[in-house]
C-alpha positions as CSV (number, residue, x, y, z in Angstrom):
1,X,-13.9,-0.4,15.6
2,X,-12.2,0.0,12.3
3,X,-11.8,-3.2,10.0
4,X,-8.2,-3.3,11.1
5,X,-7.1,-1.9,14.5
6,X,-4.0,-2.5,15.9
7,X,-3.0,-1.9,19.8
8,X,0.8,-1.8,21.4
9,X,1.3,-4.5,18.4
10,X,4.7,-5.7,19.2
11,X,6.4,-9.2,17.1
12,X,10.1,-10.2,17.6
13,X,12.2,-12.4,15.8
14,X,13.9,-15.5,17.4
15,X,16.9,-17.0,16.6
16,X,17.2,-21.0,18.6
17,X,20.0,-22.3,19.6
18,X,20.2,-26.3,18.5
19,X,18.6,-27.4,21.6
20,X,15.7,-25.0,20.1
21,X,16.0,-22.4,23.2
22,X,16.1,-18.7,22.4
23,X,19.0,-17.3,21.8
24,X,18.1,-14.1,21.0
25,X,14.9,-11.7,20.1
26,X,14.8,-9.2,17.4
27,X,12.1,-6.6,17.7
28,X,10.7,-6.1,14.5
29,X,7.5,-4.3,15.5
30,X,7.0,-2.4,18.7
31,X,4.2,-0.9,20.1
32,X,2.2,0.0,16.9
33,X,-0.9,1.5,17.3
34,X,-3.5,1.3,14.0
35,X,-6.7,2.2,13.1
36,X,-8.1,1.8,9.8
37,X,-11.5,2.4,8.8
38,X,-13.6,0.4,6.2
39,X,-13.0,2.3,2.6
40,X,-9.9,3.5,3.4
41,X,-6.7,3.7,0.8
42,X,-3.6,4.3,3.3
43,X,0.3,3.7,2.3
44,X,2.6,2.3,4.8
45,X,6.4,3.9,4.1
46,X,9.7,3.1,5.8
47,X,13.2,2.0,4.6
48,X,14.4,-1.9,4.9
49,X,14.5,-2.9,7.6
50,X,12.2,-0.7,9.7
51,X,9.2,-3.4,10.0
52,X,6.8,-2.5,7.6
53,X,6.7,-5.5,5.8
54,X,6.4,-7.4,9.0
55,X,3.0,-5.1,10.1
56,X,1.3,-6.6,7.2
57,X,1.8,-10.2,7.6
58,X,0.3,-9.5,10.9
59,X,-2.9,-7.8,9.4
60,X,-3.5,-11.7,7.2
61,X,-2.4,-13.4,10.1
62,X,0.8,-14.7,8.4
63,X,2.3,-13.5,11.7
64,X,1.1,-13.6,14.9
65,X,1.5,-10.8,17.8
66,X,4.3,-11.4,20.6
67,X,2.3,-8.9,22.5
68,X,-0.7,-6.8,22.0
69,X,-3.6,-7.3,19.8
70,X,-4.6,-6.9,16.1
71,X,-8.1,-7.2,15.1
72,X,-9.1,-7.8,11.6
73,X,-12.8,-7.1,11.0
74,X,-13.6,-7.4,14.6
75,X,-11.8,-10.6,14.9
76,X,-8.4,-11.1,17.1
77,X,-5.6,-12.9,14.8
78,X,-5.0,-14.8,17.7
79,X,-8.3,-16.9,17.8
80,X,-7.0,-19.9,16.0
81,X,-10.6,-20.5,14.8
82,X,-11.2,-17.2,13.1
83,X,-7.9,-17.7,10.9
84,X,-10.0,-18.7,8.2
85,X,-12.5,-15.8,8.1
86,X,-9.6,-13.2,8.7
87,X,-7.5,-14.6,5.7
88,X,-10.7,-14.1,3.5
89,X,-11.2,-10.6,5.1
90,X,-7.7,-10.0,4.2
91,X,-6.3,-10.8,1.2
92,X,-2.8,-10.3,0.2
93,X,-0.5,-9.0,-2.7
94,X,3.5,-9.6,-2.4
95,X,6.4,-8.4,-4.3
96,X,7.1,-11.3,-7.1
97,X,3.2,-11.8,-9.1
98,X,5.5,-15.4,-9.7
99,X,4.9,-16.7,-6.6
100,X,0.8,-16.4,-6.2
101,X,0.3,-17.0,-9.8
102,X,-0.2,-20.6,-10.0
103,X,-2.8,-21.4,-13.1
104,X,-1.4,-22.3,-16.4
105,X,-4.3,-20.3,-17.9
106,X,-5.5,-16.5,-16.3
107,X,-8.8,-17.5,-15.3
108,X,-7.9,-21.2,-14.4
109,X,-5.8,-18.8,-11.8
110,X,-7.9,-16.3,-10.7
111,X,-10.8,-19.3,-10.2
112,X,-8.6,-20.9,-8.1
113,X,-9.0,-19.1,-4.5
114,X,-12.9,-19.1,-4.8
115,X,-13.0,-22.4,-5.3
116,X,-11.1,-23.6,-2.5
117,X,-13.2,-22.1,-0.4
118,X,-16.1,-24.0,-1.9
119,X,-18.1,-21.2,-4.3
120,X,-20.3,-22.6,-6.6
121,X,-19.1,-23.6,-10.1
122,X,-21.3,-21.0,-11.6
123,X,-20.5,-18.2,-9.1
124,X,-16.4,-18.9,-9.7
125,X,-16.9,-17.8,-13.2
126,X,-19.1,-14.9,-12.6
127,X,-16.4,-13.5,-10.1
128,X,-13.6,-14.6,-12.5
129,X,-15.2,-12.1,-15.0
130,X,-15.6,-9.3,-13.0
131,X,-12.6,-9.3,-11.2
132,X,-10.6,-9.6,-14.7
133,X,-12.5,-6.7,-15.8
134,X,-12.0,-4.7,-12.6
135,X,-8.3,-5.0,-13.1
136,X,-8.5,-4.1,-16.9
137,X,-7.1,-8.2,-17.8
138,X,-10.4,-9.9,-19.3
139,X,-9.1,-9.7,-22.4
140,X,-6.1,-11.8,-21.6
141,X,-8.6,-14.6,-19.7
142,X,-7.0,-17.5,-22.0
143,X,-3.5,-16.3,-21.6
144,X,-0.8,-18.0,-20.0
145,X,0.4,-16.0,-17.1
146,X,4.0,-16.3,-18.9
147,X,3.2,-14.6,-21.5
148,X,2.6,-11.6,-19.8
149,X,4.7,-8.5,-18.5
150,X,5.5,-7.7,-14.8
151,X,2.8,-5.2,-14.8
152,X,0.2,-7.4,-16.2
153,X,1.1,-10.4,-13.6
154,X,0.6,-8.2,-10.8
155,X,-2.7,-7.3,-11.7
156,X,-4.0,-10.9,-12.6
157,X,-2.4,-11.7,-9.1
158,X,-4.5,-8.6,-7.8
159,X,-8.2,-10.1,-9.6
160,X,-6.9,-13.8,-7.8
161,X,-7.6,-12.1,-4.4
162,X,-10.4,-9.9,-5.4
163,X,-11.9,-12.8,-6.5
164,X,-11.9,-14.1,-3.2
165,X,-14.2,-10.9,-2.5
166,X,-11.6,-9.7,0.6
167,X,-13.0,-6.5,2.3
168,X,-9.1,-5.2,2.6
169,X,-6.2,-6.1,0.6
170,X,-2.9,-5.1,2.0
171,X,0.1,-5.0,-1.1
172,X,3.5,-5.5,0.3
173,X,5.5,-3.7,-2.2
174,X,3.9,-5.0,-5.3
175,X,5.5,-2.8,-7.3
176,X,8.7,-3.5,-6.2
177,X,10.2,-5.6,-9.6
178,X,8.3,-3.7,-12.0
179,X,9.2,-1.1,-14.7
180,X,7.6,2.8,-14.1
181,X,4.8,1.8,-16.9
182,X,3.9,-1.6,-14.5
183,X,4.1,0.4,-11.4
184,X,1.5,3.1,-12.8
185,X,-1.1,-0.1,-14.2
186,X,-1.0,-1.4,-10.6
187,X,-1.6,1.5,-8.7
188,X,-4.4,2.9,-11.1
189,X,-5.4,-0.4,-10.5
190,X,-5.4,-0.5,-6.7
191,X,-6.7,2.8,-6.6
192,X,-9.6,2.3,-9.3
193,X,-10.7,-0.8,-6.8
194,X,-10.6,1.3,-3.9
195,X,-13.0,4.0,-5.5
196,X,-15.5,1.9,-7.1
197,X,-15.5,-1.0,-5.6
198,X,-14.7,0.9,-1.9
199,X,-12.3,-2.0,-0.8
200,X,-10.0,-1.4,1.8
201,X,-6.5,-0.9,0.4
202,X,-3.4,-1.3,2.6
203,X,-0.1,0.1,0.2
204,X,3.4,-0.5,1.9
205,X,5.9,1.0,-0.5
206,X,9.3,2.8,-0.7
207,X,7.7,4.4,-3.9
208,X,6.8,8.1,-2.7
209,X,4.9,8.6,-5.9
210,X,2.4,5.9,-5.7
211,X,1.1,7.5,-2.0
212,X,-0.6,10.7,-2.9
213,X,-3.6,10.0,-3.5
214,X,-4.0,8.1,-0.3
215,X,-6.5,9.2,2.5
216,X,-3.2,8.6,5.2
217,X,0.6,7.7,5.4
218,X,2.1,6.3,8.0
219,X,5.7,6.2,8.6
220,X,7.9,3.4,10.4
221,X,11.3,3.7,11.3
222,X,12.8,0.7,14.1
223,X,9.3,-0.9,14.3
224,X,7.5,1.9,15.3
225,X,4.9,4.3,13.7
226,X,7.1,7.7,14.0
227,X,4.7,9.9,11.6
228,X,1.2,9.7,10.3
229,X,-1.6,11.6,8.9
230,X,-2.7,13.1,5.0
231,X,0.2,13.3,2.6
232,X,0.3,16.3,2.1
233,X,0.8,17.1,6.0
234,X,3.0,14.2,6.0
235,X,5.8,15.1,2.9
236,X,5.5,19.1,3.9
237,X,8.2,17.5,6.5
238,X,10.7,16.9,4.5
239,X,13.7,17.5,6.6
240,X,12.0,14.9,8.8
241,X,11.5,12.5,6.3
242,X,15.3,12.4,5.4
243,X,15.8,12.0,8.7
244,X,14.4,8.5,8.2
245,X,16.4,8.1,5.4
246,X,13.3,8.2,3.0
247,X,12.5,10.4,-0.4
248,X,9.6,12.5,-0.9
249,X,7.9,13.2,-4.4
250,X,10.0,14.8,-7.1
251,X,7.5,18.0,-7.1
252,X,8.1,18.1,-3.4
253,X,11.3,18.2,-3.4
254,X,11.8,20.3,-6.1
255,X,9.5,23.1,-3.7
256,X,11.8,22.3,-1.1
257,X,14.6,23.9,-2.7
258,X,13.0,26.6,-4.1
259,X,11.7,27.9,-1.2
260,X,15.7,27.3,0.3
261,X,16.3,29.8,-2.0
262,X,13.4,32.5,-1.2
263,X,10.3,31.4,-3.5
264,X,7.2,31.4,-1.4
265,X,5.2,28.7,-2.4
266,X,3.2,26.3,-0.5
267,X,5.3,23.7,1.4
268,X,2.8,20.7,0.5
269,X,3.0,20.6,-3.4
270,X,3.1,17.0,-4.1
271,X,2.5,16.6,-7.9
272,X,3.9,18.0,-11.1
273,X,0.6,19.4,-11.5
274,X,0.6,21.3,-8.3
275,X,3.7,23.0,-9.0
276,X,2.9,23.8,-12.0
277,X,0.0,25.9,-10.7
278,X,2.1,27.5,-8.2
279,X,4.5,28.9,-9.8
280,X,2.2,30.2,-12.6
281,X,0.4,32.0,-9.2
282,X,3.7,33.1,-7.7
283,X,4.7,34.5,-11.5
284,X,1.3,36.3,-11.7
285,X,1.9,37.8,-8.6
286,X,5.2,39.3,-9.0
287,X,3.7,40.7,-12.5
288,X,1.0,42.5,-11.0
289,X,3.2,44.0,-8.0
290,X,5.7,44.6,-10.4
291,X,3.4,46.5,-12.7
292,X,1.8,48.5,-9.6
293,X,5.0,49.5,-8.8
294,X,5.6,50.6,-11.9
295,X,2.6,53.0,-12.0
296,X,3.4,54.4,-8.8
């Protein structure tokens, strides 16, 4: 069993009348089937709306299944005495840094977590220090948090829960507020801590960029999981992905329409970098043909 593993995960959304009976039920997640292994990096993409956001309260037990089952580290979110242990197996990142950071000072803030759940005086500061220096902020230890950009935020917000030593952490769109310089320090971040420190890392994100590097996408659209698998299997679709009223990478896109217009080049170029390198093979070829033709 993977650390997270999801099965016909279904949650709706009740609206009460004033005697509190249901009125109605929204179905924000239906029928989800995950599996995600320890080590893994894997993005979560969908436009509002389409219950992504909503998956991964479920995976820190925030939310709770209407039907189905979600595991987390072999323990079902619906055991109300594993809520503890599944909250410290999965740590979570939102949108606005504001609303986790709480300390007046960085460190006093990342401390706080581990010490709520009763670490050692001693051991708080040693984690303080290394998770500050995993997300590239020890310098700013005696800072106040509001004196620090977006960027910068998020990723003292990021050390709070590795602090807590979580074996996932799912990010809700935590680049969501940020400017393109924060976006890139938080995913270099995220990814940096998923490489060498081999946490689990859960990205949902309407940002196509920040997903290529990951080992999977997975695509919702109306609460369900309508695509998965590498990204560059996944934004080779693109005509499907537009169908879900979602982007792909600028390099991507930028293939697409070449190839619309003849070029044969791969379909599942997903950086600048890749193109590049493409079309300096594709040039190259037509030289040489061109030159053999020539001689002929």
């Amino acid at each position: 069993m993977g650390i997270i593993r999801a099965t016909k995960l279904a949650f709706d959304y009740l609206k009460l009348d004033e005697n509190g009976n249901v009125e109605s039920r929204q179905r924000a997640v239906d029928g989800v089937d995950l599996d995600v292994q320890a080590g893994d990096f894997i993005a979560i993409l969908g436009h509002n709306g389409s219950g992504k956001s909503t998956l991964a309260k479920h995976i820190n037990a925030l939310l709770l299944p209407s039907e189905g089952t979600l595991y987390v580290d072999g323990k079902n979110t619906q055991d109300e005495s594993k809520l503890w242990e599944i909250r410290q197996s999965a740590g979570m990142v939102f949108q606005n840094p504001d609303n986790q950071i709480i300390g007046t000072i960085v460190d006093e803030d990342v401390g706080f977590g581990p010490e709520n759940m009763g670490v050692p005086q001693q051991e708080i500061w040693e984690r303080v220090e290394k998770s500050l220096r995993s997300v590239g902020m020890w310098e700013y230890r005696s800072h106040s948090p509001n004196r620090l950009s977006g960027g910068q935020k998020q990723r003292v917000a990021i050390a709070g829960v590795v602090a807590m030593r979580p074996k996932c952490i799912v990010l809700d769109e935590p680049t969501a507020m940020l400017d393109p310089n924060g976006r890139r320090e938080v995913i270099a971040t995220v990814r940096e801590l998923n490489q060498k420190e081999h946490v689990t890392v859960i990205l949902i994100t309407h940002y196509m960029e920040e997903v290529i590097d990951a080992d999977r996408v997975f695509v919702m659209d109306d609460g369900k999981i309508v695509m998965q698998g590498a990204p560059h299997e996944v934004f080779a679709r693109v005509e499907e992905l537009k169908s879900y009223r979602l982007d792909v990478p600028q390099a991507t896109l930028v293939t697409h329409r070449l190839r619309e217009q003849g070029f044969d080049l791969p379909p599942d170029i997903l950086s600048n970098e890749e193109l590049v390198d493409a079309l300096q093979k594709y040039r190259a070829e037509h030289e040489n043909a061109a030159g053999a033709a020539r001689t002929q």
